[in-house]
N, C-alpha and C positions, 0 to 999 in steps of 0.2 A: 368323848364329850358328845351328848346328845339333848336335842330340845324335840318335844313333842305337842308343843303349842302352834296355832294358827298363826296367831300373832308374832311367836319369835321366830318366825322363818326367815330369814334372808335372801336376797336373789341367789340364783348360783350354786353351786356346789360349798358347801359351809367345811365339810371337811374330807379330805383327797385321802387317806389313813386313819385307821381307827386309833385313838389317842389314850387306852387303857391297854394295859401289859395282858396280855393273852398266857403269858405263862402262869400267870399270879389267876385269873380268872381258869386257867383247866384244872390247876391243881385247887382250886377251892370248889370247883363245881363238881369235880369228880364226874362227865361223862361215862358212860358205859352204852355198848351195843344194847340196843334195843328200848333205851330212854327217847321219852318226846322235849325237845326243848322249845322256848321262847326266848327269841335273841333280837332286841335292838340293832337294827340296821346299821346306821352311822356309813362306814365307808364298805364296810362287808367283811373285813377284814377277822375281826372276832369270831362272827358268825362261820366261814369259810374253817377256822381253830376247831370249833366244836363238833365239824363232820369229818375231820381226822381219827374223833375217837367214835366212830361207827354209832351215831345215833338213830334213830327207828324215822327219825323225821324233826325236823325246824322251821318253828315255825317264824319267821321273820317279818317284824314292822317296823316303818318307817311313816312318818307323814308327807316328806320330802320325796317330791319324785324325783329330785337330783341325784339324792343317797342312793334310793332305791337303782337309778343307773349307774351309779359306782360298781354294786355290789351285781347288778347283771354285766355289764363288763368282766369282773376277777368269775363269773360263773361262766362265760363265753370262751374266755381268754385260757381258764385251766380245759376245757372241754377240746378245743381247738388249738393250742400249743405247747410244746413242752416247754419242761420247766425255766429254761436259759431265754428262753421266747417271752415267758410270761411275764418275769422279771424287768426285764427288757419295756414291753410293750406298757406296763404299769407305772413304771419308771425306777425301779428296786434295783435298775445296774444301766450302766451308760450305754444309748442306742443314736441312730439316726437310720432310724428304718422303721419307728413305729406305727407312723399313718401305714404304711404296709403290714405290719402284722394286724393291726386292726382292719384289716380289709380281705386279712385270712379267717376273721372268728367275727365280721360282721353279722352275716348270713346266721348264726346264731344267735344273735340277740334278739328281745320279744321288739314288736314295732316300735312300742313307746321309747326303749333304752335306744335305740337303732337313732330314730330320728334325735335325740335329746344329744347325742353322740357324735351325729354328722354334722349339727349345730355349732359344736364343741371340736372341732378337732384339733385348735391350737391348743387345747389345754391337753390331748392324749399326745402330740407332737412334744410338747415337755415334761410328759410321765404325769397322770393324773396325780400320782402321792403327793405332788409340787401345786395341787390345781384348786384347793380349797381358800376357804376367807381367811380360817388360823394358818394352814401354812402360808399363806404368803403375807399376813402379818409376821410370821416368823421368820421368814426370810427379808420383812425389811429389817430385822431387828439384828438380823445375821450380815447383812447388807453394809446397813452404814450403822449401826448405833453399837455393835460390837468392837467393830475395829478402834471407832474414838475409845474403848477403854482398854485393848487388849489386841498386841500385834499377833499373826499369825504364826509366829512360831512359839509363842507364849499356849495359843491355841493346843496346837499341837502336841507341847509339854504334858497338858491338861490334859489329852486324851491318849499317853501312852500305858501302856498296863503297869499297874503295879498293885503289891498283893498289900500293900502297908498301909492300913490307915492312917500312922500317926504321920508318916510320908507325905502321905494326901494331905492332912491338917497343917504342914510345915508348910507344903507349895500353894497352898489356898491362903494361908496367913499371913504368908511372906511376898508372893506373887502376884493373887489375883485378888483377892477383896482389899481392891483400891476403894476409896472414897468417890473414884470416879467411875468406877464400877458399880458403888452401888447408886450413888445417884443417877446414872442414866438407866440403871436396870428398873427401878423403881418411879421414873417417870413414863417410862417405855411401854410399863405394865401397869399401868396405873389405871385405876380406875375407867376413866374419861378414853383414853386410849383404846385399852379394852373392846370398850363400848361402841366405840363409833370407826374402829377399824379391823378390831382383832373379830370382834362378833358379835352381838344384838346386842341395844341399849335392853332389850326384854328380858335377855338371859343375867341382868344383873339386880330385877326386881325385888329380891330378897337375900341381898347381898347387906351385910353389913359390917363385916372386917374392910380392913386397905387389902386390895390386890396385890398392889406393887411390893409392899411389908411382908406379908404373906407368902407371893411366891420366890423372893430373895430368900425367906429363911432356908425353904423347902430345897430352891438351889444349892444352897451349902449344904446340905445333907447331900445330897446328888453327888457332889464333888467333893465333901470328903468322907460320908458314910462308905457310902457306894462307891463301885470302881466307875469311873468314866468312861473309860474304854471299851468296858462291855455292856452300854448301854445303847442300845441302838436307837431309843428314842432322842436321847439328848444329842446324840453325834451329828442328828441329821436335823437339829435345832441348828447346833453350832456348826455343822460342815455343807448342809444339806445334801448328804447323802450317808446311805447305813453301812459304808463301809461291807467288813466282810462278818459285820453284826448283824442279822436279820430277826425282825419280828418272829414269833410263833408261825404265823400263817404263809411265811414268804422259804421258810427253810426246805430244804431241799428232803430231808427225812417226812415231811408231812405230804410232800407232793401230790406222791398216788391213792393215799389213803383219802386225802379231799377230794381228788378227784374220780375219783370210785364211789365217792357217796351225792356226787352234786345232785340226784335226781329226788335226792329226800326232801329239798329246800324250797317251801311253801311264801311266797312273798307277799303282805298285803301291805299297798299304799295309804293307809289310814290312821287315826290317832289309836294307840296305846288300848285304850280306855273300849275301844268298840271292839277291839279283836278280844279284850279281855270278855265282853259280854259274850261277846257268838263263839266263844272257845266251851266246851262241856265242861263240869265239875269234875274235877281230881282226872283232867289229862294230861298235864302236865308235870316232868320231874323234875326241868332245871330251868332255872332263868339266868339269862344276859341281860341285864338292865342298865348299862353303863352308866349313868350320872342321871337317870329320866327324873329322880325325884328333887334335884337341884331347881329348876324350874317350876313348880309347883307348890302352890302354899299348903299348910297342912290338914289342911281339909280333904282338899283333892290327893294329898299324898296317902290321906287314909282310907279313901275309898278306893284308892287303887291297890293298896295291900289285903284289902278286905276282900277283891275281887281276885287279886291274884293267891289268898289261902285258897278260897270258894273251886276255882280251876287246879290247884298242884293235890297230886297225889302224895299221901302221907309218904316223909322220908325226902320231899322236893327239898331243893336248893335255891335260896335266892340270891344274887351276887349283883350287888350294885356298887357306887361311890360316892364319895362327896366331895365336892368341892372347897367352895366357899360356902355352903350353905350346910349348915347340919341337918340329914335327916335318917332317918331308922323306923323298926316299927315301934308303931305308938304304943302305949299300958293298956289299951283297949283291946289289944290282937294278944298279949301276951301269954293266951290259953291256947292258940294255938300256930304260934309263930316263935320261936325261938333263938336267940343268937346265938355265933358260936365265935365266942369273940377270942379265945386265945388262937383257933386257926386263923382267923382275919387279920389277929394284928401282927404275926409271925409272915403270914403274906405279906401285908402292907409295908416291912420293915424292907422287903427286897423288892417291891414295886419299882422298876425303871419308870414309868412315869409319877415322876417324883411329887408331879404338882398337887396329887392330890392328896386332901388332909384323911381321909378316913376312905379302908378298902370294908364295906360291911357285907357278913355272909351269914346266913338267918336259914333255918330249917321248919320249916311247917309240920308241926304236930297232929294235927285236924284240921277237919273243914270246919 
């Protein structure tokens, strides 16, 4: 999830983890050595995915200097620790040692992240993935408003493996979609809540479904489409922590490959809209856009597609989402922006982050 408005910035760190499936975003972007990407900051998380598959260079924005310290953190911390350290120090595995390991990969960070950092140390002393506005709305929801519907070994049930759908649909319909399940899920997530705890009343400007209706449905697909068990986003909804399920970015097989490329990764703290100007035509082959056009009316979403043909080189990839908000490219770009909707929605069906309603991936024809 990402906002690239002035106005919908929030104090703080907004989000501590990136909140789109990184595996569903490599295998739709197709990276390859010697591609230039453009990646949405958010927590760095994504961005850190896509220099595993050897990219020529990424170029990263954010408007938030928070994010942007997120994401120089996870570039300090792989550069300066191994891998069981890094985990550790991020909050990916249980520590009481990590104002110390961040005082081994300090001396690497640029000033700005340094001081934003020494400001913050109680939120690195509890693993930043725990230190954003959505997680720790998600952790009050984990907190107290879970348990009133659902004891802890009931939890547990819910998140052991098993290969059965119709399984899952038996223990979901027999177990867990109580009436008091779904009523507190749906006031929890509600609109108004949302808004004035979970994340910007701004990010909800062109919202016009129910939230709480919405991401109830979405959760029952999570629980009984999907396995629970192998889902590391939801675990760490329901458990607050990923278990021995780790994100794309966090696994032990992408390690050295990220960290052999950290030096390709280009950061600029500004809106979207200007790196898109000062970027050249047809440099670009793949985009990360995670959710940027949810927050933007369709105006502005179409001048921003019109800038991002103008920069991709024929055969580019663009890879966004939706949320609550539907957006795509408009009948105007149509000549030379193109979907590729049966890979998107074969992606979309195995997305762990389950919340969101449309995974869209669009290939640019011409400038």
């Amino acid at each position: 999830m990402e906002t690239h408005s002035q106005n919908s910035r929030a104090p703080g760190i907004r989000y501590g983890q990136c909140w789109e499936d990184a595996d569903v975003l490599m295998e739709g972007l197709a990276v390859r050595p010697g591609h230039t990407c453009l990646s949405i900051g958010s927590a760095g998380d994504n961005t850190l995915a896509l220099l595993s598959r050897g990219p020529s260079r990424v170029v990263v924005v954010d408007y938030d200097p928070a994010q942007i310290a997120c994401l120089e953190l996870r570039v300090a911390a792989f550069r300066a620790l191994g891998y069981a350290q890094v985990l550790e120090l991020l909050g990916a595995a249980p520590s009481d040692r990590r104002l110390a390991l961040y005082a081994v990969c300090r001396s690497a960070l640029p000033s700005d992240a340094r001081n934003f950092w020494d400001r913050h140390q109680q939120d690195i002393a509890s693993g930043i993935v725990n230190a954003g506005r959505l997680e720790k709305y998600f952790t009050l929801f984990r907190r107290y408003i879970l348990p009133l519907a659902h004891p802890s070994g009931r939890v547990r049930r819910l998140l052991e493996p098993s290969s059965c759908v119709a399984g899952r649909r038996r223990f979901f319909s027999r177990h867990w979609d109580t009436w008091r399940w779904r009523a507190l899920f749906r006031l929890f997530f509600s609109r108004w809540n949302m808004a004035s705890i979970g994340r910007d009343a701004s990010c909800f400007r062109f919202v016009q479904r129910d939230p709480g209706g919405y991401l109830l449905r979405r959760a029952e697909h999570a629980l009984t489409v999907q396995d629970p068990s192998s889902n590391p986003y939801l675990r760490w909804i329901l458990t607050g922590h990923y278990g021995r399920i780790l994100p794309y970015a966090w696994r032990f097989e992408h390690f050295e490959a990220i960290r052999a490329h950290l030096d390709r990764i280009t950061i600029r703290c500004v809106p979207l809209s200007r790196v898109l100007r000062e970027l050249d035509e047809g440099s670009i082959d793949r985009f990360n856009l995670s959710d940027v056009f949810e927050y933007l009316d369709p105006v502005e979403s179409r001048r921003i597609m019109e800038r991002l043909a103008a920069v991709a080189r024929p055969g580019a990839r663009i890879a966004y989402w939706n949320l609550f908000v539907e957006r795509q490219r408009p009948p105007e770009l149509a000549h030379c922006i193109r979907p590729l909707p049966g890979l998107a929605q074969r992606l979309h069906a195995r997305d762990k982050t389950f919340f969101y309603s449309r995974f869209i991936l669009e290939e640019v024809a011409c400038h």
